[in-house]
N, CA, C and O of each residue as an XYZ file, in Angstrom:
832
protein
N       0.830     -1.203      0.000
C       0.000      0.000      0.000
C       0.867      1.256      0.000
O       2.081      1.112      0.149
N       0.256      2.698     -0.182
C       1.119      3.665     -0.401
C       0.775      4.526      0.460
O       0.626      5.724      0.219
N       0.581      3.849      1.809
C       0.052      5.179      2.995
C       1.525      6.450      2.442
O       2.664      6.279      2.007
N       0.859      7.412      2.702
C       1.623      8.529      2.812
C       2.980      8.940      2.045
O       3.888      9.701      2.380
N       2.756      8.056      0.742
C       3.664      8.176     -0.212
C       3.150      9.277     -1.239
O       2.307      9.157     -2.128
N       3.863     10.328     -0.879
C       3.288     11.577     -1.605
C       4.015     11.973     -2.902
O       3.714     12.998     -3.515
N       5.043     11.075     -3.324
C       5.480     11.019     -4.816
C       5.161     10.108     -5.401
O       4.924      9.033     -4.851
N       5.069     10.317     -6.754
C       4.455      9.627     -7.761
C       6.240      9.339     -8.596
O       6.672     10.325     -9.194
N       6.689      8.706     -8.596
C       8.248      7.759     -9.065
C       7.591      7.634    -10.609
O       8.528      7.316    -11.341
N       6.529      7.740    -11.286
C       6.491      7.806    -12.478
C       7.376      6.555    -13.578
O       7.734      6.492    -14.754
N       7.441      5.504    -12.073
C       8.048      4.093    -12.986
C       9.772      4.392    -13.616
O      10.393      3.734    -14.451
N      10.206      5.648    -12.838
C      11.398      6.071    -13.343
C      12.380      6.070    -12.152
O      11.888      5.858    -11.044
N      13.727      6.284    -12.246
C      14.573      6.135    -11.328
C      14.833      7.961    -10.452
O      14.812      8.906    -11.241
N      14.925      8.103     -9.812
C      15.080      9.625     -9.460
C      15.821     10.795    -10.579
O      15.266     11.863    -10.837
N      17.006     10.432    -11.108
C      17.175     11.247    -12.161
C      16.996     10.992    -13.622
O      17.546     11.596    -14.543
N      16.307     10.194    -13.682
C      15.439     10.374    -14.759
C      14.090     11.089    -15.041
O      13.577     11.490    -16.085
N      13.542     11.114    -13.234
C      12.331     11.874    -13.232
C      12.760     13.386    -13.416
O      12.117     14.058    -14.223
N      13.720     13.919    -12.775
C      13.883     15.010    -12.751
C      14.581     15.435    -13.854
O      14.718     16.638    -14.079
N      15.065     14.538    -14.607
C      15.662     15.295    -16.268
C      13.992     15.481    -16.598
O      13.525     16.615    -16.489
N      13.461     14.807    -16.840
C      12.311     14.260    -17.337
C      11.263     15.811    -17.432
O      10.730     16.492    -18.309
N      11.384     15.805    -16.079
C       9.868     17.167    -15.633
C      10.946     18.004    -16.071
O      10.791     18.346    -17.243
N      12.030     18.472    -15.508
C      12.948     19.922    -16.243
C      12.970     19.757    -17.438
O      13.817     20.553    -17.843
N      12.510     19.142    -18.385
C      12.342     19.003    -19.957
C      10.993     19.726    -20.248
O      10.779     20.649    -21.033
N       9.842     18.844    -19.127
C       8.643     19.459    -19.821
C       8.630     20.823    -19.034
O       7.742     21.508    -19.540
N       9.115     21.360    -18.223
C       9.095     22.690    -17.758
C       9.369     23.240    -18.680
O       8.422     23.888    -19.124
N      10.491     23.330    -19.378
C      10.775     23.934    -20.640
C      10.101     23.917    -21.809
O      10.345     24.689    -22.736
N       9.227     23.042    -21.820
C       8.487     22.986    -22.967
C       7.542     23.410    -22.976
O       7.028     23.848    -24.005
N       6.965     23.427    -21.781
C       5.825     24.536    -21.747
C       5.736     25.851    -21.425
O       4.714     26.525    -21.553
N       7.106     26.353    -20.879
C       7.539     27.888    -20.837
C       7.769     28.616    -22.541
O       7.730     29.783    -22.930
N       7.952     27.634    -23.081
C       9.131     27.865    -24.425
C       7.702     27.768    -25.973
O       7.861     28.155    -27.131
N       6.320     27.060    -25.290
C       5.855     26.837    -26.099
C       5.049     27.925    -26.597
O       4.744     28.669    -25.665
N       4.596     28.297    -27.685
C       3.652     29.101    -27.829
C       2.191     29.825    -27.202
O       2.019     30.992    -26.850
N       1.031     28.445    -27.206
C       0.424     29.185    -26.057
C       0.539     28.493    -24.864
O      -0.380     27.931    -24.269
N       2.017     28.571    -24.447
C       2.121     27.379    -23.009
C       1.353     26.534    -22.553
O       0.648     26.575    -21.545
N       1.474     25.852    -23.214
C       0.500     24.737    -23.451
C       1.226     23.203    -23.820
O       1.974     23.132    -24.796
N       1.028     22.331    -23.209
C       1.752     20.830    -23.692
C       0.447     19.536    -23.183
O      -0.241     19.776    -22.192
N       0.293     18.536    -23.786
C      -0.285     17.668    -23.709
C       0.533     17.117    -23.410
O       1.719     17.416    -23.547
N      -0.188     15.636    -22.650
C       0.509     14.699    -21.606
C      -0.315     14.141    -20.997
O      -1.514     14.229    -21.263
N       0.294     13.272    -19.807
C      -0.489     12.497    -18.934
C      -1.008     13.247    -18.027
O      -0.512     14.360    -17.846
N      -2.409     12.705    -17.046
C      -2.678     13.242    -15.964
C      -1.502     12.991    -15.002
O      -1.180     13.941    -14.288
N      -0.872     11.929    -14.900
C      -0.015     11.639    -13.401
C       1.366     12.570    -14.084
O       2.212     12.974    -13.287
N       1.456     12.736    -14.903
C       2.804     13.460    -15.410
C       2.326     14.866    -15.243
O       3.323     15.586    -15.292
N       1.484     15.421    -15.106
C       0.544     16.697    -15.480
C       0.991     17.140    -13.855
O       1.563     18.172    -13.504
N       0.588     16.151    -13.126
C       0.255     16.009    -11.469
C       1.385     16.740    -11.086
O       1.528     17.789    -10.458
N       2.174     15.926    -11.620
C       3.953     15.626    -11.275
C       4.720     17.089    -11.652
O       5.633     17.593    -10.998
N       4.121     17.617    -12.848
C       4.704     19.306    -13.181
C       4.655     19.859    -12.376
O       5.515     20.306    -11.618
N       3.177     19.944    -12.424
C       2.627     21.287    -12.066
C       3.709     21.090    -10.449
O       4.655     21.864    -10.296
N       3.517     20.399     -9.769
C       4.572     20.971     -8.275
C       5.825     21.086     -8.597
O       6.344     21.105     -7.481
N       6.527     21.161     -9.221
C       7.409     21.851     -9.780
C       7.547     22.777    -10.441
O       8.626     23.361    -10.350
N       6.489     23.312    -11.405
C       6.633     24.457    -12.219
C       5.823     25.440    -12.083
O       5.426     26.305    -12.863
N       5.522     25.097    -10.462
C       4.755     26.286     -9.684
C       5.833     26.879     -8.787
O       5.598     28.086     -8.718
N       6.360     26.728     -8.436
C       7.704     27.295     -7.325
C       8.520     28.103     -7.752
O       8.939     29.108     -7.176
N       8.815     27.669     -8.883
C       9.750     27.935     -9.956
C       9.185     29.756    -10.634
O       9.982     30.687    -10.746
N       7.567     29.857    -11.014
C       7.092     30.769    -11.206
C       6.625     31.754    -10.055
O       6.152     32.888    -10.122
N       6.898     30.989     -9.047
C       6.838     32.110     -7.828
C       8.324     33.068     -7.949
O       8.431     34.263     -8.225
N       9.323     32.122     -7.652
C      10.355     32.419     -7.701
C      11.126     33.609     -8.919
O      12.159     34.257     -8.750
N      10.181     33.597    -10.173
C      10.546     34.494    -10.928
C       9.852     35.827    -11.269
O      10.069     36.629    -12.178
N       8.874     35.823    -10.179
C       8.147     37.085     -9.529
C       9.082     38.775     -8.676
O       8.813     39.975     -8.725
N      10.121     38.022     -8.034
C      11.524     38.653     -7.968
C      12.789     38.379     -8.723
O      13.634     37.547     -8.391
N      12.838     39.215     -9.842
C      14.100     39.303    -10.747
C      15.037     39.867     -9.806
O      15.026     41.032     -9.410
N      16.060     38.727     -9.391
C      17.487     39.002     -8.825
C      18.256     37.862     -9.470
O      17.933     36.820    -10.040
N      19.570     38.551     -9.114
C      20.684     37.287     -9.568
C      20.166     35.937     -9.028
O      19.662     35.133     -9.812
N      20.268     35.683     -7.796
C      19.738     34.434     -6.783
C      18.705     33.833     -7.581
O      18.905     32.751     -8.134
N      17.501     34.515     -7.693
C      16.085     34.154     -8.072
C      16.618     33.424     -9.610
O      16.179     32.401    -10.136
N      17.488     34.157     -9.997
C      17.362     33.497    -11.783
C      18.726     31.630    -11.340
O      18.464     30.546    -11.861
N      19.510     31.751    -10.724
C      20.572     30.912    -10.204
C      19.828     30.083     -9.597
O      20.521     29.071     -9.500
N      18.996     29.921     -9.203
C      18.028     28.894     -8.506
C      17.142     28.170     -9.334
O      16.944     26.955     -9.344
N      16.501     29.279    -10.201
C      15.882     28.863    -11.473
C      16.538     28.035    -12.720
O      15.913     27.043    -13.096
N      17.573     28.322    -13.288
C      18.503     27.950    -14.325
C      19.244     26.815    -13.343
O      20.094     26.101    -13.874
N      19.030     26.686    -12.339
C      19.670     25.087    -11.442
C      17.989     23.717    -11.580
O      17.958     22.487    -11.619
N      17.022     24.644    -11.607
C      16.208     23.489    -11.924
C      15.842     23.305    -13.346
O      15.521     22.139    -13.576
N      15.777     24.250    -14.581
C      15.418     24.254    -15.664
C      16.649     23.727    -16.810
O      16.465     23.092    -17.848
N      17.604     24.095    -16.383
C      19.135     23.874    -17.428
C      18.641     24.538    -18.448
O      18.314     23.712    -19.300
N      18.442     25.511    -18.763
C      17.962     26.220    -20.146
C      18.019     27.867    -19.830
O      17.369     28.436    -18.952
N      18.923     28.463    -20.728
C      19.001     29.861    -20.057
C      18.028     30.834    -21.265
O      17.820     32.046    -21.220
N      17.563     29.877    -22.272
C      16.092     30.315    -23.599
C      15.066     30.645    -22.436
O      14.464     31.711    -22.318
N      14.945     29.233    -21.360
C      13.558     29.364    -20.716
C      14.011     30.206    -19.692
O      13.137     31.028    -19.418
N      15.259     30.364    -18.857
C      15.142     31.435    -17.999
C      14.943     32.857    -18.667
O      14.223     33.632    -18.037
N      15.288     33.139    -19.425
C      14.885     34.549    -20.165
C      13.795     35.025    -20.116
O      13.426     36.116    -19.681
N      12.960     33.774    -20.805
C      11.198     33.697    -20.943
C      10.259     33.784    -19.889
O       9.101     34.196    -19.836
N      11.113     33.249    -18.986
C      10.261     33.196    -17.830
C      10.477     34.230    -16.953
O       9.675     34.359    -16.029
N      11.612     35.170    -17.078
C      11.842     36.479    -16.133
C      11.565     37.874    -16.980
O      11.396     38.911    -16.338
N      11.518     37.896    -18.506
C      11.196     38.386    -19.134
C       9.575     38.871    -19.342
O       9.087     39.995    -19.227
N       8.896     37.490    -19.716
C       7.599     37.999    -20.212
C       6.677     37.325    -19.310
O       5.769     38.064    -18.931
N       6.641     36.029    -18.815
C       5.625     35.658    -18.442
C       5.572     36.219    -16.676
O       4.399     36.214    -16.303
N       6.345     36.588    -15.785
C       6.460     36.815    -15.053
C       5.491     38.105    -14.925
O       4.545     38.120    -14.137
N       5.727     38.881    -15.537
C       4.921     40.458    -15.852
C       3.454     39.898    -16.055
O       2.594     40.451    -15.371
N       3.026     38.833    -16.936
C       2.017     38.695    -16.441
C       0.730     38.011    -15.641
O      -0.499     38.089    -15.615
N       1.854     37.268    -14.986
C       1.580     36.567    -13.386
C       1.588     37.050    -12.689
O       1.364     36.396    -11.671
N       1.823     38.536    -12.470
C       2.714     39.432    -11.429
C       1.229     39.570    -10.522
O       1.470     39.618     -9.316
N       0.129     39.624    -10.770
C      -0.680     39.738     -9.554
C      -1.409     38.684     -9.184
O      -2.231     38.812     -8.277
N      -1.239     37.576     -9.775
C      -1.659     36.500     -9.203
C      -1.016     35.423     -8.297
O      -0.097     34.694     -8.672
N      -1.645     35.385     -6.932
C      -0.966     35.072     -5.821
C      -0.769     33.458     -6.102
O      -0.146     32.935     -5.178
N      -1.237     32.314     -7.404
C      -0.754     31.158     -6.479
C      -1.694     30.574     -8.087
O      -2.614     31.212     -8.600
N      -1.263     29.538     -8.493
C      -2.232     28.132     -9.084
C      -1.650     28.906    -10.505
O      -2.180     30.000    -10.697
N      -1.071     28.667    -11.084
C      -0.748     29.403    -12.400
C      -0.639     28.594    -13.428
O      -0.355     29.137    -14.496
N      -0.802     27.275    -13.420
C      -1.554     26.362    -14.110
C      -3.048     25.342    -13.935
O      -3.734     25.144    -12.932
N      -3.161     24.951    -14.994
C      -4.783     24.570    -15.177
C      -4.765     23.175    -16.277
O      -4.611     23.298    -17.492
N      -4.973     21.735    -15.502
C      -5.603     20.955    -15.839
C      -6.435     20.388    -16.506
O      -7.267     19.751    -15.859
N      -6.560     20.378    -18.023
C      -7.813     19.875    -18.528
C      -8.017     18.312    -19.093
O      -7.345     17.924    -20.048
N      -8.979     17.455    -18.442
C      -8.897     16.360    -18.939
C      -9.164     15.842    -20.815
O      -9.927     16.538    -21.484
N      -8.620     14.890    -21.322
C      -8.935     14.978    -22.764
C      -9.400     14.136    -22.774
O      -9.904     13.945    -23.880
N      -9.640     13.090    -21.853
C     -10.125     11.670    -22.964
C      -8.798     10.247    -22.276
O      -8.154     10.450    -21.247
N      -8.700      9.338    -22.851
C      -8.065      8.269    -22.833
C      -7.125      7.862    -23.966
O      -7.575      8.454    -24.947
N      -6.303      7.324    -24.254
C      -5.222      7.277    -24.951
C      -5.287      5.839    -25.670
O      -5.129      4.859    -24.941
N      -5.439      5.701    -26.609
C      -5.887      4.705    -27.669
C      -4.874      3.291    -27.282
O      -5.433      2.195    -27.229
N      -3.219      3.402    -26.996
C      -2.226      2.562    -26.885
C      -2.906      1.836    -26.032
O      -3.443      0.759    -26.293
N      -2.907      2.441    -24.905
C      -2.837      1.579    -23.330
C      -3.875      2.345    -22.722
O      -3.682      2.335    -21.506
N      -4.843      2.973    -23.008
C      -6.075      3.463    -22.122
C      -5.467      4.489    -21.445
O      -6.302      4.817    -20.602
N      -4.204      5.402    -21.284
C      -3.829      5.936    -20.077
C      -4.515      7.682    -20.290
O      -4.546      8.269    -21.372
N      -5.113      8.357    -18.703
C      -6.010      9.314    -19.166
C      -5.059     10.622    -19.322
O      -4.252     10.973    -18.461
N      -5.262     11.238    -20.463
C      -4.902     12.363    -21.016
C      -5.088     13.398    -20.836
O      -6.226     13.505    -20.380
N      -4.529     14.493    -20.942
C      -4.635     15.900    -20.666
C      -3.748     16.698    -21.365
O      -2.678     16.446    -21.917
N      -4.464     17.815    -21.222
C      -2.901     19.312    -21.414
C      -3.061     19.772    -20.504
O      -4.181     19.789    -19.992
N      -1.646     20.512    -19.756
C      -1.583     21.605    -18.696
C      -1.277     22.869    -19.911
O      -0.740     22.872    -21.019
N      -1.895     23.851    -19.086
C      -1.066     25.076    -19.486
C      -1.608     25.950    -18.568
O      -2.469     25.719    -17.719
N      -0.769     27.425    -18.923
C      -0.812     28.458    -18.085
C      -1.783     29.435    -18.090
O      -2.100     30.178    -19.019
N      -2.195     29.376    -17.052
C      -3.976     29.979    -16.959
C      -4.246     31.240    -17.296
O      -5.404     31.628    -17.448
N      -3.012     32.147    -17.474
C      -3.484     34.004    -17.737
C      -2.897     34.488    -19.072
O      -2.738     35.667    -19.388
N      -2.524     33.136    -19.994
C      -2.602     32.701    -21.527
C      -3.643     31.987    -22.544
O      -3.375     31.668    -23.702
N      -5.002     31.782    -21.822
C      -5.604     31.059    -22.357
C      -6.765     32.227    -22.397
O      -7.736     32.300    -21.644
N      -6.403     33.148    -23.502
C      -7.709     34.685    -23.807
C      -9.006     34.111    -23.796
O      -9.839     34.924    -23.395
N      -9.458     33.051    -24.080
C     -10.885     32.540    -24.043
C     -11.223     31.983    -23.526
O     -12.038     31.178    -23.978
N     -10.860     31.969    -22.142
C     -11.303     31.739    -20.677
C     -10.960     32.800    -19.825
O     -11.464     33.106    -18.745
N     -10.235     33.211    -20.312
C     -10.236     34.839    -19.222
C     -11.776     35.425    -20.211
O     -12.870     35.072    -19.770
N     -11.739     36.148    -21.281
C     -13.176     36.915    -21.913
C     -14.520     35.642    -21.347
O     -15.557     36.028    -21.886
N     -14.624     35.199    -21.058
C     -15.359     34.159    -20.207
C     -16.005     34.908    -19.003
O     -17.141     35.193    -18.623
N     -14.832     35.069    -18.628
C     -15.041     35.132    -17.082
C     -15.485     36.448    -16.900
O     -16.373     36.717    -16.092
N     -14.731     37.577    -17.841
C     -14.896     38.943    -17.844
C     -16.796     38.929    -17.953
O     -17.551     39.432    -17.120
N     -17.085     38.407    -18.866
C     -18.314     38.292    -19.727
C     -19.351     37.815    -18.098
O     -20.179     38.560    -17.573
N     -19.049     36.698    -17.707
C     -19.467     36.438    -17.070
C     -20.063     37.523    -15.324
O     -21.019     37.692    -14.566
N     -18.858     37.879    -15.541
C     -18.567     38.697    -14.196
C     -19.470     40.340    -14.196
O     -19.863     41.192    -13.398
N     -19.446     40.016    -15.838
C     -20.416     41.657    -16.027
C     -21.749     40.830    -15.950
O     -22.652     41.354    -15.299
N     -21.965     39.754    -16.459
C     -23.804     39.785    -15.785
C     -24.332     39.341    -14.859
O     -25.508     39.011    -14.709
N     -23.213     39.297    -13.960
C     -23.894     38.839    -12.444
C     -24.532     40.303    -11.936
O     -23.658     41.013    -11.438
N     -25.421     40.708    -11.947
C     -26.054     41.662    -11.634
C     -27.187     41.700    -10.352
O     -27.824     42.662     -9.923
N     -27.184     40.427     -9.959
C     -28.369     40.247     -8.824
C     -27.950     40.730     -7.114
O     -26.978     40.342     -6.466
N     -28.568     41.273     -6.869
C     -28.263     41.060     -5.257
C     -29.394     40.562     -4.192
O     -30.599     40.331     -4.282
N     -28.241     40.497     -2.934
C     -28.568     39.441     -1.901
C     -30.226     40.027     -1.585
O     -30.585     41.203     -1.639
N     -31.187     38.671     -1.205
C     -32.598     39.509     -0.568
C     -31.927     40.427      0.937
O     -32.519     41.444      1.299
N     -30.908     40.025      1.563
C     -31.036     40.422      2.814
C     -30.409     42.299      2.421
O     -30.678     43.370      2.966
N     -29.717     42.022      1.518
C     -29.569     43.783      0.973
C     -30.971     44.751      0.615
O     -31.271     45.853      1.072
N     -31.699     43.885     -0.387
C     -32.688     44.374     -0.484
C     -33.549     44.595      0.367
O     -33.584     45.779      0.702
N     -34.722     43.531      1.179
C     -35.033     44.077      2.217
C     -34.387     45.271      3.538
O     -35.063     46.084      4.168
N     -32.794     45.001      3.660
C     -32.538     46.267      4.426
C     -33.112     47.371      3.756
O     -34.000     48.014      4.315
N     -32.670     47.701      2.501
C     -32.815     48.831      2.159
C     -34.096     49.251      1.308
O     -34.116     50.087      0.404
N     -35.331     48.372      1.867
C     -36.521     48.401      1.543
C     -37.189     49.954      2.118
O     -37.768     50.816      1.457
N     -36.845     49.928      3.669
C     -37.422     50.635      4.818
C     -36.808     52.275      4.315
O     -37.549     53.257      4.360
N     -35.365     52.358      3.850
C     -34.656     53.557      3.605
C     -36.041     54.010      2.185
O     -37.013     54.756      2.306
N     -35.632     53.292      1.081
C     -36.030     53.723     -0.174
C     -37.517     54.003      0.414
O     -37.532     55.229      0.300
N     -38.986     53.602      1.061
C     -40.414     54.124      1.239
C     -40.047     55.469      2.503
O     -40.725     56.494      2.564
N     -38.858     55.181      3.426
C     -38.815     56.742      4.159
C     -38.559     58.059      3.036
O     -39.169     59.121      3.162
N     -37.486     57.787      1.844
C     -37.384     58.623      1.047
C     -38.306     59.169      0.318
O     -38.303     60.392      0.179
N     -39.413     58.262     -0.377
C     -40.424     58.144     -1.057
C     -41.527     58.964     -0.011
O     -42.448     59.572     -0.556
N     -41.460     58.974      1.022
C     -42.931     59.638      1.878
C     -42.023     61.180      2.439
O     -42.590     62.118      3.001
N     -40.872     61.141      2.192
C     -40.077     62.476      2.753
C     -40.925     63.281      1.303
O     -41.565     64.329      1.380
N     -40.683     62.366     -0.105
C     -40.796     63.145     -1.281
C     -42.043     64.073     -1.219
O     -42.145     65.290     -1.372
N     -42.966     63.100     -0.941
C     -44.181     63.194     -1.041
C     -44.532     65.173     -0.196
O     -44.954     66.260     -0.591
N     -43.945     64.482      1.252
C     -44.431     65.585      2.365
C     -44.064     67.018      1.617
O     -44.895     67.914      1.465
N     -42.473     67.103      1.106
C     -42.328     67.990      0.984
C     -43.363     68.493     -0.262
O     -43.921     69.589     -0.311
N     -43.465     67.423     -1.231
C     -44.693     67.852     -2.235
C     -45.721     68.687     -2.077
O     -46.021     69.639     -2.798
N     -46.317     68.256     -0.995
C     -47.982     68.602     -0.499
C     -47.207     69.705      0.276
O     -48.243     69.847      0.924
N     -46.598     70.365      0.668
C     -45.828     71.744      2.019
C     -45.691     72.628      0.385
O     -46.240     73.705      0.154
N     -45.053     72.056     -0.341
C     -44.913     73.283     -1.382
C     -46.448     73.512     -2.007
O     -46.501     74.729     -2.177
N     -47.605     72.985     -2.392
C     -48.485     73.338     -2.832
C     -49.485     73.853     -1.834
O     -50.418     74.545     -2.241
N     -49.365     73.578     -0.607
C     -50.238     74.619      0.081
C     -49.369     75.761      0.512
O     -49.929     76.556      1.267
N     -48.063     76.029      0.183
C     -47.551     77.234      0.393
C     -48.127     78.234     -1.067
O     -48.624     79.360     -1.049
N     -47.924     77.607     -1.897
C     -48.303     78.344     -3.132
C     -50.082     78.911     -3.152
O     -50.320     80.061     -3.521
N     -51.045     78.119     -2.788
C     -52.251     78.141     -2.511
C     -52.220     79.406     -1.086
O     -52.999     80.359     -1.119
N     -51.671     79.303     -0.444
C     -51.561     80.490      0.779
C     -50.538     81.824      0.231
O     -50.329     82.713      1.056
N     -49.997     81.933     -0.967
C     -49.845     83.167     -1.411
C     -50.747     83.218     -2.571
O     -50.499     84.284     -3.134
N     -51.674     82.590     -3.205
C     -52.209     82.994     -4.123
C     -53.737     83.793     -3.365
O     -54.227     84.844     -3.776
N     -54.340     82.850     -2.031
C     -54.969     83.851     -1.575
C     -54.432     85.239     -0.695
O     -55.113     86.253     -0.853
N     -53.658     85.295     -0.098
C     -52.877     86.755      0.128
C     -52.761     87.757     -0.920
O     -53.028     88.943     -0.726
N     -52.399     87.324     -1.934
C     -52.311     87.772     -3.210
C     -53.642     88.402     -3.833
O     -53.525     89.345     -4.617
N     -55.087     87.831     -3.454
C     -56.081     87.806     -4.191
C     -57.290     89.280     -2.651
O     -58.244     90.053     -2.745
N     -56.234     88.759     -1.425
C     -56.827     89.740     -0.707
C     -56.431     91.267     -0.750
O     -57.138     92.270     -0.660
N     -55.170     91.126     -0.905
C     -54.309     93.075     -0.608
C     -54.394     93.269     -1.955
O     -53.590     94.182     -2.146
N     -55.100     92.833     -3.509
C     -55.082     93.297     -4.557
C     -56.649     94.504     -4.141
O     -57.647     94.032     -3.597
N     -56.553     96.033     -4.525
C     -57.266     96.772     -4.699
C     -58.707     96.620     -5.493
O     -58.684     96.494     -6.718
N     -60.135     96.637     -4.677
C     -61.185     96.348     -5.685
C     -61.460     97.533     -6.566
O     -61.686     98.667     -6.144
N     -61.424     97.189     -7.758
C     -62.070     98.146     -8.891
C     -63.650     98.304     -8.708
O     -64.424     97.461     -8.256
N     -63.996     99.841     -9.258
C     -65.265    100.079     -8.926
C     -65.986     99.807    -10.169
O     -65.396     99.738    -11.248
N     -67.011     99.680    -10.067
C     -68.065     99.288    -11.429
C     -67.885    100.229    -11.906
O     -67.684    101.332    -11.399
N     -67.970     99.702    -13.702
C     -68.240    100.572    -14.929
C     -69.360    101.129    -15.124
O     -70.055    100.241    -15.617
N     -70.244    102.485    -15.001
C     -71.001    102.390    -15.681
C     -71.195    102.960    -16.876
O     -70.763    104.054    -17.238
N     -71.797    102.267    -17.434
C     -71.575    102.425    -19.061
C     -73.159    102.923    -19.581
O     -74.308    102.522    -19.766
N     -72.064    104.379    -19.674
C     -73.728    105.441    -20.622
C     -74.191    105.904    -21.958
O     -73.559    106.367    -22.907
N     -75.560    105.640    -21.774
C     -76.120    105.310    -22.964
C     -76.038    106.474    -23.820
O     -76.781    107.397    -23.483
N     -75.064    106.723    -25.207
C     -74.704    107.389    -25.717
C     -75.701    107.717    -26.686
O     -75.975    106.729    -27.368
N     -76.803    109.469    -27.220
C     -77.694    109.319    -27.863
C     -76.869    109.304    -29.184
O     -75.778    109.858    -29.316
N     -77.578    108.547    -30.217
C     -77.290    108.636    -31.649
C     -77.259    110.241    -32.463
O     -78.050    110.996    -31.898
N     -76.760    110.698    -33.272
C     -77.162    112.106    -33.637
C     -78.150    111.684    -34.513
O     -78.107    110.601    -35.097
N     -79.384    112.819    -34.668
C     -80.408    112.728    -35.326
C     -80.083    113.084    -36.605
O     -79.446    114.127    -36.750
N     -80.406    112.394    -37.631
C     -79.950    112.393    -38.878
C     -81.077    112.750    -39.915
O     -81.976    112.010    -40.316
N     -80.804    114.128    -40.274
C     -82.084    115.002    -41.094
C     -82.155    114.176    -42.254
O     -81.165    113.559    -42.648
N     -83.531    114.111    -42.965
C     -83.814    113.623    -43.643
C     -83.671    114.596    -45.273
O     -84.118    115.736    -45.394
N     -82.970    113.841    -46.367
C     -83.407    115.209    -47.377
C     -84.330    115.359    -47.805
O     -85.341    114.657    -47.834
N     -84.044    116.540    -48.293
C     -85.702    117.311    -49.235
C     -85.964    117.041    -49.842
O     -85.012    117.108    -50.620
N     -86.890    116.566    -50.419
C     -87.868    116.030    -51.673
C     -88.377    117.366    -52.318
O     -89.419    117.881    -51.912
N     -87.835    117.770    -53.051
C     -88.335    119.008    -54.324
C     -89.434    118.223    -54.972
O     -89.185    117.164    -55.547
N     -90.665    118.725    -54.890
C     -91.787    118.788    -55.724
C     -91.620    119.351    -57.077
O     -91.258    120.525    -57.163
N     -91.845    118.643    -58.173
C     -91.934    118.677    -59.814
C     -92.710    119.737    -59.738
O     -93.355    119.894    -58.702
N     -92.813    120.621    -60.729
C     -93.745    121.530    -60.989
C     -94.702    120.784    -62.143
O     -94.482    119.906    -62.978
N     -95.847    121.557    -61.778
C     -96.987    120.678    -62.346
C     -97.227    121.243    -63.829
O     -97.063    122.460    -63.919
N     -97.556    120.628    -64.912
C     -97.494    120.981    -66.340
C     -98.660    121.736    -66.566
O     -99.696    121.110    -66.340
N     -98.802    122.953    -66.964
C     -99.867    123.111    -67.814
C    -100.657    122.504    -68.778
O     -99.907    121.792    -69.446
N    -101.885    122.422    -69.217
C    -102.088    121.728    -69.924
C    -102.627    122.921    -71.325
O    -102.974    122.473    -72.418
């Protein structure tokens, strides 16, 4: 049994394992989208190694790179790894690779995977971005708190509503009392001028 045997010997002798993983460290620092297919138990077996290693190149010093280039033997991948990928790991505290299962392996059944590096894979980060913008819901216990605030605001609105329209109604009658009453028109009956009639000249009458 394997109580408390927390390495996986990978059927290999000790320095063969460790040429072995410092190979695929390099191959997946060195690869394009850092990315390598492989076994799950080999996958297992990286990643605790080529997580330490990327902590470690979070501080660019002499030491930090001499420690590094003692587990990698490759001074292509120390470059790469203090150069570019470091800058953009730089705020992520821990897990900087990601596991995906593929399936089973046609030879011998053995289960398959790729590792690669998680803040290289753009279409799972826009995922998450995407994702993260439509979480839009909040907690009931937020809402009900702030049930009681939003109807005090709503009846503050109100009060002051109804205070401004009977202020306006109490200067429009003030307004309607100290205005001066006008006195009645009276309106007189103007005579027409009498309009002479003309003269009618009488024809003189014909002899006969």
């Amino acid at each position: 049994m394997r109580h408390n045997k927390k390495i996986n010997h990978l059927g290999r002798t000790s320095s063969h394992r460790n040429a072995m993983l410092s190979n695929m460290c390099t191959s997946l620092l060195l690869s394009p989208n850092k990315r390598i297919f492989t076994t799950v138990a080999k996958a297992k077996a990286l990643r605790k190694v080529i997580e330490p290693i990327i902590t470690k190149s979070k501080e660019d010093t002499t030491q930090s790179r001499r420690l590094v280039f003692q587990e990698l033997q490759s001074k292509v991948a120390v470059t790469e790894l203090f150069q570019n990928i470091s800058q953009k790991i730089a705020d992520r505290p821990g897990g900087y690779t990601r596991i995906i299962k593929t399936g089973n392996r046609l030879g011998d059944n053995a289960s398959m995977c790729f590792i690669e590096l998680v803040d290289y894979n753009e279409n799972m980060l826009k995922e998450k971005k995407a994702a993260a913008k439509g979480r839009t819901r909040r907690s009931k216990k937020k809402d009900d708190a702030a049930a009681p605030a939003v109807e005090a605001k709503e009846t503050s609105k109100k009060a002051k509503a109804a205070k401004a329209e009977k202020e306006e109604k109490a200067e429009e009658v003030e307004v309607l009392e100290t205005a001066p009453q006008s006195l009645p028109v009276v309106e007189e009956e103007v005579a027409a001028p009498e309009v002479e009639a003309p003269a009618v000249e009488e024809e003189p009458k014909k002899e006969e």
